[in-house]
C-alpha positions as CSV (number, residue, x, y, z in Angstrom):
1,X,0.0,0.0,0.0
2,X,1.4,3.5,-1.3
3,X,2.0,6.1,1.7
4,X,0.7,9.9,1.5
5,X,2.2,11.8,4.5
6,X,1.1,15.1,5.0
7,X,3.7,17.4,6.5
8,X,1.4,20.0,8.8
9,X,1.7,23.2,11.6
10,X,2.1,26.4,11.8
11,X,4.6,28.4,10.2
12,X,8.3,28.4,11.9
13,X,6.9,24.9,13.3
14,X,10.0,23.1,11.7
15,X,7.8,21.0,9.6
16,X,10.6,21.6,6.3
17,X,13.9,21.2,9.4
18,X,12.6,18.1,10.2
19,X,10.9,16.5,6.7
20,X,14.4,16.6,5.5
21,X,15.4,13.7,7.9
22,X,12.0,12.1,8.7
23,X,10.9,11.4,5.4
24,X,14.0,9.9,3.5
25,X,15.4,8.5,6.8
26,X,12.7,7.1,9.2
27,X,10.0,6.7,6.4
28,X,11.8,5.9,3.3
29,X,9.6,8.4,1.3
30,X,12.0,10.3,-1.1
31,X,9.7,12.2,-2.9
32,X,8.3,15.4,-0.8
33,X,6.6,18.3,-2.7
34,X,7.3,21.6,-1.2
35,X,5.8,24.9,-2.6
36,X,7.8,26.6,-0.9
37,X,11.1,25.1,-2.0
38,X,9.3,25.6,-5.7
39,X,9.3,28.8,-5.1
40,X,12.6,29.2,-4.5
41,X,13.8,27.1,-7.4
42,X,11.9,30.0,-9.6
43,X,12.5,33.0,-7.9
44,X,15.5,32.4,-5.4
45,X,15.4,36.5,-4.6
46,X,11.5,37.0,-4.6
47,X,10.0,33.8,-4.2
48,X,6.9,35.4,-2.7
49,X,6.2,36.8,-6.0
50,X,5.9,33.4,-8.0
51,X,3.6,31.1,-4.8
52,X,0.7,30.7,-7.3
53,X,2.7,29.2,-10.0
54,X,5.0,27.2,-7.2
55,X,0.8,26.0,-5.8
56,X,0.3,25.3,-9.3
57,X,3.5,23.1,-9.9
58,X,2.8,21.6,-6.5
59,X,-0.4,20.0,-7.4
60,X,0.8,19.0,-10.6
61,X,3.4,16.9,-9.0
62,X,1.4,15.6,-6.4
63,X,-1.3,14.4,-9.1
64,X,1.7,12.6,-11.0
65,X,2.5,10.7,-7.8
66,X,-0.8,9.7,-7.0
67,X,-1.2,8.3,-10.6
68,X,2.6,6.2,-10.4
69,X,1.2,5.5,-6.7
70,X,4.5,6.4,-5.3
71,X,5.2,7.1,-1.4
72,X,5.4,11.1,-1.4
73,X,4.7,14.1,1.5
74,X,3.5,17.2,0.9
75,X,4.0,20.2,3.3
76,X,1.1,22.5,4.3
77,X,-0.2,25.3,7.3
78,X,-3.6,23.6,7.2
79,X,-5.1,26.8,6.5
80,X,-7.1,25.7,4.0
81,X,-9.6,23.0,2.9
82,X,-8.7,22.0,-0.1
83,X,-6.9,19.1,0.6
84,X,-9.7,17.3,2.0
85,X,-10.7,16.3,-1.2
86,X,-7.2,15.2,-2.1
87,X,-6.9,13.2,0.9
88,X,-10.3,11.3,0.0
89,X,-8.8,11.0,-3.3
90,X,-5.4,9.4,-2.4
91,X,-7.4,6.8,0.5
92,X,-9.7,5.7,-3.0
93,X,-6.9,5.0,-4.6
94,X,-5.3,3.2,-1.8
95,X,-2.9,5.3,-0.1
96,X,-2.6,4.7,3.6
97,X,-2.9,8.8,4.8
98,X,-0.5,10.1,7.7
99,X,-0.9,13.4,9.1
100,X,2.4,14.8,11.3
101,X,1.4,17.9,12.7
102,X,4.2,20.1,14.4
103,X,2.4,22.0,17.0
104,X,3.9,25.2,18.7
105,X,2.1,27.1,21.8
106,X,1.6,30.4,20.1
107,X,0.7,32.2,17.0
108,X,3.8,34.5,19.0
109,X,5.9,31.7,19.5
110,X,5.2,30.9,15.5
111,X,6.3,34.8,14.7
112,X,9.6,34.5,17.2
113,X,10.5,31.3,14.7
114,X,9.8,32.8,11.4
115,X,11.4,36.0,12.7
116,X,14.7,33.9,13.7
117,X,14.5,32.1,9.7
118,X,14.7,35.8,8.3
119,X,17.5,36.2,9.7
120,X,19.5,33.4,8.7
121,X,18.1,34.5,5.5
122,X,15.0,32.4,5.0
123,X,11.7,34.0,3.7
124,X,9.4,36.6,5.9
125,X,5.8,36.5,6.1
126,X,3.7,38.8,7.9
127,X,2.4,39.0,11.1
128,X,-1.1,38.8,10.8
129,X,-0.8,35.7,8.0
130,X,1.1,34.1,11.0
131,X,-1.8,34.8,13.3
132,X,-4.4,33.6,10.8
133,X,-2.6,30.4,9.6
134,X,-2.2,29.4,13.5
135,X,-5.6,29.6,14.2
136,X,-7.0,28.3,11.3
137,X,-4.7,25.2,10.9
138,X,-5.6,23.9,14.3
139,X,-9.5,24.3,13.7
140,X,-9.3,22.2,10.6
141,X,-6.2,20.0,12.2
142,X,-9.3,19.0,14.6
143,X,-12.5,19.4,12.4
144,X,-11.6,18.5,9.2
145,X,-8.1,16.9,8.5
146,X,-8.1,14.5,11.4
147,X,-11.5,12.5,10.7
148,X,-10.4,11.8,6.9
149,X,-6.6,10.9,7.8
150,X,-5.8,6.8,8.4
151,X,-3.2,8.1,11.0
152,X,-2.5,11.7,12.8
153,X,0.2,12.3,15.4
154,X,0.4,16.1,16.8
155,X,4.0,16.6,18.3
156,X,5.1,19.8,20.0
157,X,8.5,20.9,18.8
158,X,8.8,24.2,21.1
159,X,12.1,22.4,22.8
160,X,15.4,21.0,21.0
161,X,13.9,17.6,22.5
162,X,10.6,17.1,20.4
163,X,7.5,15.7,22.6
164,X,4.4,13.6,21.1
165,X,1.5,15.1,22.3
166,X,-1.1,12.6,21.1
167,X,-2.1,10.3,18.3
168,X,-5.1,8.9,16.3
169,X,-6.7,7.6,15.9
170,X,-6.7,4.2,17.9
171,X,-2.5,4.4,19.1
172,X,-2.2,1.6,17.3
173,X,1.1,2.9,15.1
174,X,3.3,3.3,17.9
175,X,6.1,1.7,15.5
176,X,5.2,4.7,13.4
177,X,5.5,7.3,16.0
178,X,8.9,5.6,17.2
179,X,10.0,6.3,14.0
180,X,8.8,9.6,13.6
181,X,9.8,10.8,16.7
182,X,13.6,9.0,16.5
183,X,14.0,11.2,13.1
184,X,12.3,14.5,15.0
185,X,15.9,13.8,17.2
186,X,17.9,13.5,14.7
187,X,16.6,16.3,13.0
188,X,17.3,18.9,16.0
189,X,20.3,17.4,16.6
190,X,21.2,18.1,13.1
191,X,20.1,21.7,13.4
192,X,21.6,22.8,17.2
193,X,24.7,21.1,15.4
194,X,24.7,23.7,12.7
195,X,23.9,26.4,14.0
196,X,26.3,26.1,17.0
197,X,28.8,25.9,14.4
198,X,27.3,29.5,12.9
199,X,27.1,30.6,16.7
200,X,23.4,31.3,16.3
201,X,20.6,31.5,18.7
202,X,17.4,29.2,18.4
203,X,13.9,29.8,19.9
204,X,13.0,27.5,22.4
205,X,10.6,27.2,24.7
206,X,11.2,28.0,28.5
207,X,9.5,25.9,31.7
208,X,6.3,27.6,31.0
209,X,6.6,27.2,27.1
210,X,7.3,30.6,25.9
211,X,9.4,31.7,23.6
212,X,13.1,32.3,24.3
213,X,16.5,32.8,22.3
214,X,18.8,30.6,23.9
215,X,22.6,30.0,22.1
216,X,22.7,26.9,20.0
217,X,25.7,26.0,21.8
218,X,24.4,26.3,25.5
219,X,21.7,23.8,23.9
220,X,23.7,21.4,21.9
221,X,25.1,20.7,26.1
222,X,21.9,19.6,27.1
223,X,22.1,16.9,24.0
224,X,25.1,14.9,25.2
């Protein structure tokens, strides 16, 4: 049976940080179609200005991996509804459906995250889009995405040590959330690694879960 895992949260959530090592590692799935990484591709300096096309290109690809019934991801906010139908879609043709969603506290903690990407030269988006995504992604997360999905596991990546917050929609898959979470590790091991090297600062959550810059260094201590 082909896999379709959906890659979901909030934006700054990590959900592209941690696909990178998830998906090809832990899940074997080498195909992961990123609008945001098409973007890029077309418009490295302004890729804000080309998102319909890179939507456009996105659903294209997906609609080609559907018909080869390969294993593939796709990342999304949840924001929207659209891909309700797609995941109805992908179950009729036999896809087993898996919904990751990286949780953070905070449509601030979310802005604190994107604000840190910007500055190691990632892409901005503004404030309010932050706010609306949040919101909206975790009413349809609840409403909508989780009823149609064969699995759904909600992990809160606010710390360097990721934390599974709960799954659906029987627990059954715990070999799929050992995976999962083993390549969440890996992934922000990965990342404290780098940017300790770059002597950056992350943002982390504190004992309360609020948003703090803490030096990648200082964290990657708490790893060993």
């Amino acid at each position: 049976m082909p896999n379709l895992y959906i890659i979901a949260g909030c934006n700054g959530a990590g959900k592209t940080t941690a696909s990178y090592t998830v998906l090809p590692e832990m899940l074997n799935c080498k195909e992961f179609v990123n609008a945001d990484s098409i973007a890029a591709g077309l418009s490295p300096f302004n890729p804000e200005s080309v998102a319909f096309e890179a939507g456009r290109i996105m659903l294209r690809r997906i609609k080609h991996c559907l018909s080869e019934k390969v294993d593939f991801a796709f990342e999304t906010t949840l924001a929207t509804r659209s891909y309700v139908s797609l995941i109805k879609t992908a179950k009729k043709a036999g896809y087993e459906v898996t919904l990751l969603y990286f949780w953070l506290k905070s449509p601030e903690f979310a802005k604190q995250r994107v604000a840190e990407r910007v500055e190691a030269g990632g892409h901005s988006i503004p404030a309010d889009i932050i706010e609306r995504r949040y919101y909206r992604g975790i009413s349809n997360l609840m409403n909508l995405y989780n009823p149609v999905c064969d699995n759904w596991l909600v992990i809160d990546t606010m710390k360097i040590i990721p934390n599974d917050v709960m799954s659906g929609p029987d627990n059954t898959k715990k070999d799929l959330t050992e995976k999962v979470m083993q390549g969440m590790r890996k992934a922000m091991r990965k990342l404290v690694e780098t940017s300790a090297v770059n002597n950056k600062e992350l943002v982390v959550g504190d004992k309360n879960g609020n948003p703090q810059k803490v030096p990648a260094k200082d964290l990657l201590k708490t790893l060993r």
